[in-house]
Structure formats: C-alpha cells, structure tokens
VOBA-1610 file (N, C-alpha, C; in pm, whole numbers, padded with zeros to 5 digits, always signed):
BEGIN
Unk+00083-00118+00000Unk+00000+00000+00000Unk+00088+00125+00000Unk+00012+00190-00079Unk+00129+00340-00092Unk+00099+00417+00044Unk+00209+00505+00058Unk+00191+00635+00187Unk+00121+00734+00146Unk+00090+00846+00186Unk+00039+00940+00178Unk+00154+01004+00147Unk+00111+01146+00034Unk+00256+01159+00048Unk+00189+01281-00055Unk+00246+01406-00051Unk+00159+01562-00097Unk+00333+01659-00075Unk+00339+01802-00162Unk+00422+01830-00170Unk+00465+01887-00024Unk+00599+01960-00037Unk+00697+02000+00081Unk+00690+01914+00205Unk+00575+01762+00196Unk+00614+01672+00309Unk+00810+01654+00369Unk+00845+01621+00506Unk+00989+01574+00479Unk+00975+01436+00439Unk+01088+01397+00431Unk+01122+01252+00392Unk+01272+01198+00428Unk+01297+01135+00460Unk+01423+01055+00508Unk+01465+00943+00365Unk+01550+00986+00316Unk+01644+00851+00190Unk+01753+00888+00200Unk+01841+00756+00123Unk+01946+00768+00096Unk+02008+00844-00047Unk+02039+00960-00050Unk+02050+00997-00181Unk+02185+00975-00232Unk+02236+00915-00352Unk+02328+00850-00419Unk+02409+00973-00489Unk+02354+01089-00498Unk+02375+01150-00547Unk+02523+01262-00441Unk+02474+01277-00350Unk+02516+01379-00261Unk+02699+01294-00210Unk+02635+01161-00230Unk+02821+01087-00188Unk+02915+01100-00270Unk+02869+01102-00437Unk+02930+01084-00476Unk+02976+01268-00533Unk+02925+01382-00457Unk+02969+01504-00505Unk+03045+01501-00385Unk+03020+01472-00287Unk+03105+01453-00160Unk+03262+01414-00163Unk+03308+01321-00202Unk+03415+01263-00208Unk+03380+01085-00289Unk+03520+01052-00361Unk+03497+00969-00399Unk+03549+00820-00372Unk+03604+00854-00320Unk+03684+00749-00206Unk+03525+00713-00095Unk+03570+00599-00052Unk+03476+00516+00033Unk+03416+00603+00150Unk+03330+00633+00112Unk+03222+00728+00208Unk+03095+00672+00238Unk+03079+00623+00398Unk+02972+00545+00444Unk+02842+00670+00396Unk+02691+00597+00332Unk+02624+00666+00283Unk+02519+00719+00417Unk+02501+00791+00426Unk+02408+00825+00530Unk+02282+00826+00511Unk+02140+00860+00589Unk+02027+00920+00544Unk+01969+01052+00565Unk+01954+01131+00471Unk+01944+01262+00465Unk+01813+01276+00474Unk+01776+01397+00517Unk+01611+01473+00536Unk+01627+01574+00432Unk+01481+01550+00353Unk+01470+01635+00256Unk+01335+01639+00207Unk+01279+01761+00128Unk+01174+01732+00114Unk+01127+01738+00016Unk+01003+01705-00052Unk+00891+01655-00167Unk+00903+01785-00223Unk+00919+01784-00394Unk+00913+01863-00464Unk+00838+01852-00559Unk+00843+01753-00608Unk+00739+01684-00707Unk+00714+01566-00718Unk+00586+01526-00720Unk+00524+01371-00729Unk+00511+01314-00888Unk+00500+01238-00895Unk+00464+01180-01029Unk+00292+01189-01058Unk+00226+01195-01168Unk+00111+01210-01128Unk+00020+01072-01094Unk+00125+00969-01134Unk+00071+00814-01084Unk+00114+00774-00974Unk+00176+00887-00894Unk+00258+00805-00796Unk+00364+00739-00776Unk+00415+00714-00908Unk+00542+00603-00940Unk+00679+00629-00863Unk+00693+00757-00881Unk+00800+00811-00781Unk+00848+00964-00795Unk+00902+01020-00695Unk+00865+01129-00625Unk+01068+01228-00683Unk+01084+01347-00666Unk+01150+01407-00633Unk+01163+01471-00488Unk+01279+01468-00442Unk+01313+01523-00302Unk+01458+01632-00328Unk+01444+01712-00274Unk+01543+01828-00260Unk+01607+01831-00140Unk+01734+01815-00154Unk+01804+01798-00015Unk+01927+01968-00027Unk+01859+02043-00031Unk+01986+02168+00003Unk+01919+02265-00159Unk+02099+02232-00220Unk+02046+02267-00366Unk+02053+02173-00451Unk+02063+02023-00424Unk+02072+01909-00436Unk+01943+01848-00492Unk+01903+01793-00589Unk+01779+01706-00637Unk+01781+01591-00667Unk+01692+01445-00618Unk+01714+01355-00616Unk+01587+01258-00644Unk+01571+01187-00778Unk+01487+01123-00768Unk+01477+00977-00693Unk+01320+00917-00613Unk+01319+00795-00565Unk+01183+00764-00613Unk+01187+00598-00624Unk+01068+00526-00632Unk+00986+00533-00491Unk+00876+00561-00441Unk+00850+00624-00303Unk+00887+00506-00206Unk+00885+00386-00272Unk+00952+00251-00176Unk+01081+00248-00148Unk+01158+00402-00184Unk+01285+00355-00152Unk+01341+00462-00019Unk+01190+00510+00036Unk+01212+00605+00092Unk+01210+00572+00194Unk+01314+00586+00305Unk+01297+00507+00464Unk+01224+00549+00551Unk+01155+00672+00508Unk+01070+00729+00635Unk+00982+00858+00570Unk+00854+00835+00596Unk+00773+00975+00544Unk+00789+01068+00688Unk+00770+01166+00693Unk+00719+01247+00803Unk+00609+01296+00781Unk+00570+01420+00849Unk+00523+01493+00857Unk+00492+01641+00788
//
C-alpha cells in the first residue's frame, strides 16, 4: 500500500547523489532529510530536494515519510 505523500512533506532517503559530489573514495552513505518537490502524477515516484541538491526515488525507496 502506498503512503500518503503531498508536496513540501519531509522525507528521510538515501540519496546516491550527494556521496558521490562529496568525495569519492569510500564514504559510508548516510540518510538525509529532505523534502517533496514533485510527485509523479501516478505516484510512481517522487523528487526530493536535499539543500540545492535534487534527487529522484521510487516512493519505496524512501525510509521514512514524516510529517
């Protein structure tokens, strides 16, 4: 079953993106808070903005909805 899930919600993922502007050498990946920018209009999967950073996920890959 899908989450609820509407824009500027936060969200908790791992974004793949941010490690590898980080450094490229072995950098444990963390989970970042960021929030909903745009949904898909089926739901399929979502954009999240972490800073000035943009990151797409399938919403199942997201470890935590908030609030």
């Amino acid at each position: 079953m899908r989450p609820t899930m509407y824009l500027g919600q936060k969200v908790v993922c791992m974004p793949v993106t941010l490690a590898d502007q980080i450094d490229t050498r072995k950098v444990a990946k963390k989970p970042q808070t960021g929030k909903i920018i745009y949904i898909h209009p089926a739901k399929r999967w979502i954009v999240v903005e972490f800073g000035l950073v943009r990151e797409s996920f399938f919403w199942w890959d997201v470890l935590q909805f908030g609030r």
